[in-house]
C-alpha positions as CSV (number, residue, x, y, z in Angstrom):
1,X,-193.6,31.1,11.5
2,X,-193.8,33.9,8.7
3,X,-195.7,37.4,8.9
4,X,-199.0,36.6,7.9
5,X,-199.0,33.7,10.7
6,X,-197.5,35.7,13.8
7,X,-199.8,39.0,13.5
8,X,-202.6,36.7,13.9
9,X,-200.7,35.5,16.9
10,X,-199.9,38.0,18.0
11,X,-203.5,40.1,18.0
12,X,-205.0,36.2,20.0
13,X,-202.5,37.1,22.5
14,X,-203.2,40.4,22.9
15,X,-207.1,39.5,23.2
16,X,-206.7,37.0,25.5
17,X,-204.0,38.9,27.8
18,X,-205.9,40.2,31.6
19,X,-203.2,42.9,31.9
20,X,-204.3,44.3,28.5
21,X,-206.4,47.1,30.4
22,X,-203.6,48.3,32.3
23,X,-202.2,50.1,29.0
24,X,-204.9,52.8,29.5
25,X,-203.5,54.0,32.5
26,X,-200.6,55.2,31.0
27,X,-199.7,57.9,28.8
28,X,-198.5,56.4,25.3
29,X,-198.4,57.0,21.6
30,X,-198.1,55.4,18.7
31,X,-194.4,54.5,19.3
32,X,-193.4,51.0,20.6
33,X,-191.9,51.7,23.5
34,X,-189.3,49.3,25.1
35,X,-187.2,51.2,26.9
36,X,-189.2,50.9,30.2
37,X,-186.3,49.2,31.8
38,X,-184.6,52.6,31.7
39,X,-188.0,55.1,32.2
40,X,-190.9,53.9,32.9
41,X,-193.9,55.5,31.1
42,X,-196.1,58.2,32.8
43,X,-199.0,56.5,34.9
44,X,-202.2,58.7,33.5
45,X,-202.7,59.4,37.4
46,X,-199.1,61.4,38.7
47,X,-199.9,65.0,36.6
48,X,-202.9,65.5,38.8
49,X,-201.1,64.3,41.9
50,X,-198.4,66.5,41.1
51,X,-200.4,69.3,40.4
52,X,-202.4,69.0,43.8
53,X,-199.2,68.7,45.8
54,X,-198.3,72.0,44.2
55,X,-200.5,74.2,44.2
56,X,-202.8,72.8,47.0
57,X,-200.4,71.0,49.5
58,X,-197.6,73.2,49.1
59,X,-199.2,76.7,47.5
60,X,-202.0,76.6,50.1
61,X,-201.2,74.9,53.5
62,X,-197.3,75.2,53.2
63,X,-195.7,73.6,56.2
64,X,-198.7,72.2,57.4
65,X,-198.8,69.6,54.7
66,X,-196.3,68.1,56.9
67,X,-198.5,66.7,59.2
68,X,-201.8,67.3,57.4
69,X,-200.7,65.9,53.5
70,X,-198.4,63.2,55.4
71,X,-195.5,64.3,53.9
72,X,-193.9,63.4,56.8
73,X,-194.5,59.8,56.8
74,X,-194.2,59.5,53.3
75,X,-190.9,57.2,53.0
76,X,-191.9,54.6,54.9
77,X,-195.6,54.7,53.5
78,X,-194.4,54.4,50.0
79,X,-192.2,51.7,51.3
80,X,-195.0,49.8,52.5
81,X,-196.4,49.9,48.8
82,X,-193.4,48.7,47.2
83,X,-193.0,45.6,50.0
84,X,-195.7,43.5,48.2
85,X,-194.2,44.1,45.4
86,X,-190.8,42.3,46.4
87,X,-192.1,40.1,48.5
88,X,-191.6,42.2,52.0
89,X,-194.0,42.3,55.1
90,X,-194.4,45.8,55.9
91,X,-191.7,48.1,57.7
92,X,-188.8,46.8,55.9
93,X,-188.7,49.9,53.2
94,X,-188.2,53.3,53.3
95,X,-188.2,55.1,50.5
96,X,-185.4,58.1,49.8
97,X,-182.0,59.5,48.2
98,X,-180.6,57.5,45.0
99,X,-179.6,53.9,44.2
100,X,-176.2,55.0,44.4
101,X,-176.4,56.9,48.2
102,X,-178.5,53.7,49.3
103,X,-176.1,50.9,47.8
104,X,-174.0,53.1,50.2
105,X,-175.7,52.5,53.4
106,X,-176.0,49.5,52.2
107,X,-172.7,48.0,51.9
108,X,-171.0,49.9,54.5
109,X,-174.2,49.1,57.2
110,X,-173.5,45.2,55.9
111,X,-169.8,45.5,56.8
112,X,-170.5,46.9,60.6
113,X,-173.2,43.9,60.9
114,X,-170.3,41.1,60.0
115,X,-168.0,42.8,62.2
116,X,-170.5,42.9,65.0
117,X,-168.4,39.6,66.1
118,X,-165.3,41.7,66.6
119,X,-164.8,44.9,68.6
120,X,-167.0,46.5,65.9
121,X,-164.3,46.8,63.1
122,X,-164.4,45.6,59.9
123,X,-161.1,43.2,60.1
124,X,-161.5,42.2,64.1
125,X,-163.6,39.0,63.0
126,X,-161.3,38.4,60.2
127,X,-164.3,39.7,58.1
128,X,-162.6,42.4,55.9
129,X,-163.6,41.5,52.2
130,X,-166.3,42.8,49.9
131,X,-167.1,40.2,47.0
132,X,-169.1,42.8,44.5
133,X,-170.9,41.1,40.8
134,X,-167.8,42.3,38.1
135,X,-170.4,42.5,35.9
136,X,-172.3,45.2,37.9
137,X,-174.0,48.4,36.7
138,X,-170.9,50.8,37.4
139,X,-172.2,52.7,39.7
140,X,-172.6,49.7,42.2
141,X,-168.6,49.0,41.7
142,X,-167.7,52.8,42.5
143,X,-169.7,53.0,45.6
144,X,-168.1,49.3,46.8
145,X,-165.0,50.4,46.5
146,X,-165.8,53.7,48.3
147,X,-167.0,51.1,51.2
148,X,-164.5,49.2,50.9
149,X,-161.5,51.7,51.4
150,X,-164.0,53.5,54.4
151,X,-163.7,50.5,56.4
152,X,-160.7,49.0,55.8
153,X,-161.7,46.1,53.7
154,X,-160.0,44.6,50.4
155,X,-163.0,44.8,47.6
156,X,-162.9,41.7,44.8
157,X,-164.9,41.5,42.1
158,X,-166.5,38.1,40.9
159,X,-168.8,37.2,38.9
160,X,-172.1,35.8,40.0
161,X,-170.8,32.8,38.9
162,X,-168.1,32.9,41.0
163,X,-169.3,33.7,44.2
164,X,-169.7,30.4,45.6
165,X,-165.9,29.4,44.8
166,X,-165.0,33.0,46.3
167,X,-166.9,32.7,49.7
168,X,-164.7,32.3,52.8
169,X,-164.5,33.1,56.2
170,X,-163.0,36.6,55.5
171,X,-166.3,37.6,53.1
172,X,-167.8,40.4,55.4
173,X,-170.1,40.8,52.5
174,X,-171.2,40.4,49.2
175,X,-173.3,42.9,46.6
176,X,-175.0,41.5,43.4
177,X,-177.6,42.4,40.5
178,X,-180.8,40.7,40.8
179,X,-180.7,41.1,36.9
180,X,-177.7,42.0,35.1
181,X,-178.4,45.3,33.2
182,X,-176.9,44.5,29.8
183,X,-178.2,40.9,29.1
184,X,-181.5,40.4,31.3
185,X,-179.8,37.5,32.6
186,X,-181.9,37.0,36.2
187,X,-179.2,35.4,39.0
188,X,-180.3,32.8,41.2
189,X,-181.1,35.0,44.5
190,X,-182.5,32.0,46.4
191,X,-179.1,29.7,46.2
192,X,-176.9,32.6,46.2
193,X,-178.2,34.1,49.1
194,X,-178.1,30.6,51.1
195,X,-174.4,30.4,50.1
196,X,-173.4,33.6,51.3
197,X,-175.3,32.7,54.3
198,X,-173.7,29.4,55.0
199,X,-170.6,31.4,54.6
200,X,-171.7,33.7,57.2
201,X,-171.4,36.7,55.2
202,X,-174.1,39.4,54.9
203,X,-176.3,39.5,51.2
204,X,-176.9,42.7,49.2
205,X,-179.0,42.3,46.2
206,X,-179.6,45.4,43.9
207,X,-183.1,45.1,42.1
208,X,-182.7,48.2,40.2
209,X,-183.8,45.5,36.8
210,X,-186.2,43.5,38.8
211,X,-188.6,45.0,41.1
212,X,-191.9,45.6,38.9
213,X,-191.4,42.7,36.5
214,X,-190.4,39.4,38.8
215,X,-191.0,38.3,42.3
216,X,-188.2,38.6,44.0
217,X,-189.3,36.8,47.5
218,X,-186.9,38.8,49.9
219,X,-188.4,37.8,53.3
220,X,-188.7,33.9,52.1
221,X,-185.6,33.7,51.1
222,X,-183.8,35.7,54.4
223,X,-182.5,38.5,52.4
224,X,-180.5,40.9,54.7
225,X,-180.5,43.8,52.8
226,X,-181.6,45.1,49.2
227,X,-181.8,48.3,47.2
228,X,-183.6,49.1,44.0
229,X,-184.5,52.4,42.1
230,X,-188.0,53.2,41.4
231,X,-188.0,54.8,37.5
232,X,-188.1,51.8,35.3
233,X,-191.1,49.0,36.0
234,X,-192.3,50.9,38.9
235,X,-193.1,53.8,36.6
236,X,-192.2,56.7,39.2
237,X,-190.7,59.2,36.6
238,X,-187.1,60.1,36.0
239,X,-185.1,60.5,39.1
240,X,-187.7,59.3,41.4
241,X,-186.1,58.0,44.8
242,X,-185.0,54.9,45.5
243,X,-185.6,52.5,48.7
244,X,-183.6,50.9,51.4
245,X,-184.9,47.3,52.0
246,X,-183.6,45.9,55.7
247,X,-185.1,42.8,57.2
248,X,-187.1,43.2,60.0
249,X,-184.3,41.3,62.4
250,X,-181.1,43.4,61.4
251,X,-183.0,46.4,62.1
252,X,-182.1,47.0,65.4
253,X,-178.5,46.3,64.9
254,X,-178.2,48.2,60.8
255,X,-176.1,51.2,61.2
256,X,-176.1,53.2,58.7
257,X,-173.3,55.5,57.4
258,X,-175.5,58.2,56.7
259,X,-177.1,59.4,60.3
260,X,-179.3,62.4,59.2
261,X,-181.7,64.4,61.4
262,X,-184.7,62.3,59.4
263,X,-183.4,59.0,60.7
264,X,-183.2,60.2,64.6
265,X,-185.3,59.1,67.6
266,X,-186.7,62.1,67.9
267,X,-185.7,64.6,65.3
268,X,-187.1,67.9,66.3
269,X,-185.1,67.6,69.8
270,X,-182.3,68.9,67.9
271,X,-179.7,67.4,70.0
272,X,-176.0,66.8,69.7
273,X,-175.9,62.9,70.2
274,X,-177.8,60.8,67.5
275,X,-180.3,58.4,68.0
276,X,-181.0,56.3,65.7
277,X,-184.9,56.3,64.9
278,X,-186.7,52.5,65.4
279,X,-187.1,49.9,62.7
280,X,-186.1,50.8,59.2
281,X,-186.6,54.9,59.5
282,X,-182.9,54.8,60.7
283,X,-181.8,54.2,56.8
284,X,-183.9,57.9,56.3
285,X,-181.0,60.6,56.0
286,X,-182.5,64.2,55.3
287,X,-185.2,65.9,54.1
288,X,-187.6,63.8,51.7
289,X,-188.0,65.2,48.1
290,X,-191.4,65.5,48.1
291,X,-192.3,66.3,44.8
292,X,-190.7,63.3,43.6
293,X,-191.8,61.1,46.4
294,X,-195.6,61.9,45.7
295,X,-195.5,61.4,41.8
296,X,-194.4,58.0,43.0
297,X,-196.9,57.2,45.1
298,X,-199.7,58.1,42.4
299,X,-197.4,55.8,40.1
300,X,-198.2,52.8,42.4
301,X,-201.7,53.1,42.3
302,X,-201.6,51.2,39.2
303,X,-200.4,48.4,41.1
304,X,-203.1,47.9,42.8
305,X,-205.1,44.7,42.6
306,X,-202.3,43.4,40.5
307,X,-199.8,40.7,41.2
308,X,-196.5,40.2,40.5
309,X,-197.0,36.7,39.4
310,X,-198.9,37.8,36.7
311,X,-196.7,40.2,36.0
312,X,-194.1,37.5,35.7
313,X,-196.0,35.3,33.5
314,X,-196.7,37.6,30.7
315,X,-193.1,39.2,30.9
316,X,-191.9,35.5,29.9
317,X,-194.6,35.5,27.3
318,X,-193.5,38.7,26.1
319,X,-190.3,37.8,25.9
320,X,-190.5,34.4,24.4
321,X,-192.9,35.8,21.7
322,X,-190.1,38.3,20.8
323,X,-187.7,35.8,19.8
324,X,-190.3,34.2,18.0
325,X,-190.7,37.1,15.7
326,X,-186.9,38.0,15.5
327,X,-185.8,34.4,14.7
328,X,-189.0,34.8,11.6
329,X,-188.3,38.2,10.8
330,X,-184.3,38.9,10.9
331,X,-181.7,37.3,8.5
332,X,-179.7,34.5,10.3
333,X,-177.1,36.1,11.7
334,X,-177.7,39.8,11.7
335,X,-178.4,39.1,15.3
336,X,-177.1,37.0,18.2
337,X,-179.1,37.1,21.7
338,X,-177.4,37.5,25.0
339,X,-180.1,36.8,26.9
340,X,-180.8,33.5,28.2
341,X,-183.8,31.0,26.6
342,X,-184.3,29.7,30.2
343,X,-186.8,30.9,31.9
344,X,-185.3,30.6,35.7
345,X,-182.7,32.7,33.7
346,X,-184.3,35.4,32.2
347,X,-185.4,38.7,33.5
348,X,-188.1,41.0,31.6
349,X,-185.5,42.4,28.8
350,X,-184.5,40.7,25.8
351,X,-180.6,41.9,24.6
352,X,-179.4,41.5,20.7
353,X,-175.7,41.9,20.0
354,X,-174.6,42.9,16.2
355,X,-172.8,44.8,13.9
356,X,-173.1,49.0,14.0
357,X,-175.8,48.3,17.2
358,X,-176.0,52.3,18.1
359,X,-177.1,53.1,14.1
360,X,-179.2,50.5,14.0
361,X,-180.9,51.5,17.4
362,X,-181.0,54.9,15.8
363,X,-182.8,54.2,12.9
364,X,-185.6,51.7,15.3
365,X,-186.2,55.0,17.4
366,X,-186.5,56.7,13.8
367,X,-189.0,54.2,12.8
368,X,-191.2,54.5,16.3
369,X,-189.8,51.7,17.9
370,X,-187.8,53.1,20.9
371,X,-184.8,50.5,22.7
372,X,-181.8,51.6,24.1
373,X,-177.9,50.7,23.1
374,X,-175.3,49.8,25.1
375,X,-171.3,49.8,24.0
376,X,-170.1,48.3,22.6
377,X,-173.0,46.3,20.3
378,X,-175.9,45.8,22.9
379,X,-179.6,46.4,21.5
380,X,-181.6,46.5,24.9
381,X,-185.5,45.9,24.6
382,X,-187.6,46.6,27.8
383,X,-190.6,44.6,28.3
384,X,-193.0,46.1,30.7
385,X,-195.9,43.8,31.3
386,X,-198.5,46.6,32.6
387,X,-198.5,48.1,29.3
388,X,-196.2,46.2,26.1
389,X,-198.9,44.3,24.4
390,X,-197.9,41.6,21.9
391,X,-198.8,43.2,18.9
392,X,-195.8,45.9,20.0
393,X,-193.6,42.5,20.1
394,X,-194.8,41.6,16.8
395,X,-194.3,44.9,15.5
396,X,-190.5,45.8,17.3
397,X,-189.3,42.7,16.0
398,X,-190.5,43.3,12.2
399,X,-188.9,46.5,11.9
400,X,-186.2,45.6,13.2
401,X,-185.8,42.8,10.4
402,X,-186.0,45.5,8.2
403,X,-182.8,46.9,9.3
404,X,-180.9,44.5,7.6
């Protein structure tokens, strides 16, 4: 399909699209922007919040916005507005801390729950191996192999792949990327997850790429626990907390690494012996960051009265008209995509490999359409369903043509 047939195409799509309203609620330009998978953009509502939590909540009543603003409650509040959002009942989420301190609690608490068979000890149930995705986001290899020397275990990296072939009856537990971060390639949670319970292992899934853009299903499909950051399709701002998902069974028996004064029984009783708190406050550690927690919670008002089905449906037409428009627009060859055509496959980003990839995303960002780059020759495109509209496809994919 040439030029003069896919704007068309693209402005029918756009004019027919029931997210197309959602756009106004964030703060945009004239850029493309497809680097959501990275940063979200700024929901319209979170400068006002953030403005009222400062001067109001905290210049005005001070500590008695604990209670009175609810900053108290706020981690498990937010939680409960993410839940929908990847497919949890409420009290599963509490929101706090990083990806990186929750993947934490996360592996390690996964460890103590397969050795529960034992004395307690990873090892004792013959449980003493971490499978982790080899193709993870760093970070999530660093921390595993933190958990792993903490309690004694061997770590082994697969790919997702490989996890079935690697399962055994010394897998403790196993960590993997909903969506892989460079290609958008979405992994099967359902089949994996059954497979690393019929092993009787303990599943981990990071959602860092997911939550915002797919369903994800957790409680259908017996997740035990899952962790995910909150800056990219959830739009809560750069550094904005991350959550701690822990199924409503395993709650009772998840304990976590990280016993801070927030996650206690009773915290203001100040006493030497820890409790841990009910439910899934005990994966709360310290003190919330407020400010942060707060511009995400007026980030997820946008949400509301919107599904992630729908979501889903024009993240695949996003990224299906995308190809369209490279495969019209860029020379054969100039580009190859990594990500896969399958739609069970594919998460909500679309990644091109070629030649000099970091000049030529320099010179898109130049011309207003903003990606990312990854090493070594990884274009990354972002497609963000509440405010991408297919003329942005259209238009990304043109200039890009023009690279060559």
């Amino acid at each position: 399909m040439s030029e003069p047939e896919l704007r068309p195409k693209a402005e029918k799509l756009d004019a027919t699209d029931e997210l197309a309203g959602l756009r106004a609620q964030f703060v945009l330009d004239d850029a493309v922007y497809l680097d959501g998978n990275s940063l979200g953009a700024l929901p319209r509502s979170v400068p006002g919040r953030v403005e009222d939590v400062v001067r109001r909540q905290w210049g005005s009543l001070r500590i008695r916005s604990w209670d009175e603003s609810g900053w108290w409650t706020a981690p498990e509040r937010i939680g409960d507005r993410i839940a929908p959002l990847v497919g949890a009942a409420p009290g599963q989420i509490v929101v706090g801390d990083s990806t990186s301190v929750n993947v934490f609690k996360a592996v390690v608490g996964a460890v103590r729950l397969a050795a529960e068979k034992g004395d307690g000890r990873a090892g004792e149930s013959g449980r003493d191996e971490i499978l982790v995705d080899a193709t993870t986001f760093p970070t999530d290899g660093y921390i595993a192999a933190s958990a792993a020397r903490l309690t004694g275990c061997t770590l082994r990296p697969v790919t997702p792949d490989e996890v079935r072939g690697a399962l055994s009856n010394r897998t403790a537990a196993v960590l993997l990327n909903h969506v892989d971060y460079r290609t958008g390639r979405l992994h099967d949670l359902p089949s994996l997850t059954a497979a690393i319970h019929a092993a009787g292992a303990v599943a981990i899934w990071d959602l860092c790429h997911s939550a915002g853009a797919l369903p994800v299903g957790l409680d259908e499909h017996g997740v035990d626990l899952a962790v995910g950051c909150t800056y990219k399709y959830l739009n809560g701002g750069p550094g904005s907390p991350a959550y701690l998902y822990v199924r409503e069974d395993l709650q009772p028996r998840f304990d976590s690494p990280l016993p801070g004064w927030n996650s206690h029984a009773d915290p203001f009783g100040m006493t030497p012996d820890y409790t841990p708190a009910p439910g899934a406050l005990r994966g709360r550690v310290g003190t919330p960051d407020i400010l942060s927690m707060l511009a995400l919670e007026a980030a997820l008002e946008v949400w509301d009265d919107v599904s992630i089905e729908s979501v889903r449906t024009k993240s695949l037409a996003l990224t299906d008209f995308f190809l369209e428009c490279v495969e019209a627009y860029v020379p054969e060859g100039a580009v190859e995509s990594v990500t896969p055509t399958a739609h069970t496959e594919r998460g909500s980003q679309v990644a091109l490999r070629c030649a000099d990839a970091g000049d030529v995303m320099r010179r898109l960002i130049d011309r207003g359409v903003i990606g990312d780059f990854r090493e070594p020759d990884v274009l990354r495109f972002g497609f963000t369903p509440l405010y991408v509209g297919f003329g942005d496809v259209e238009r990304a994919a043109r200039v890009l043509g023009e690279m060559f």
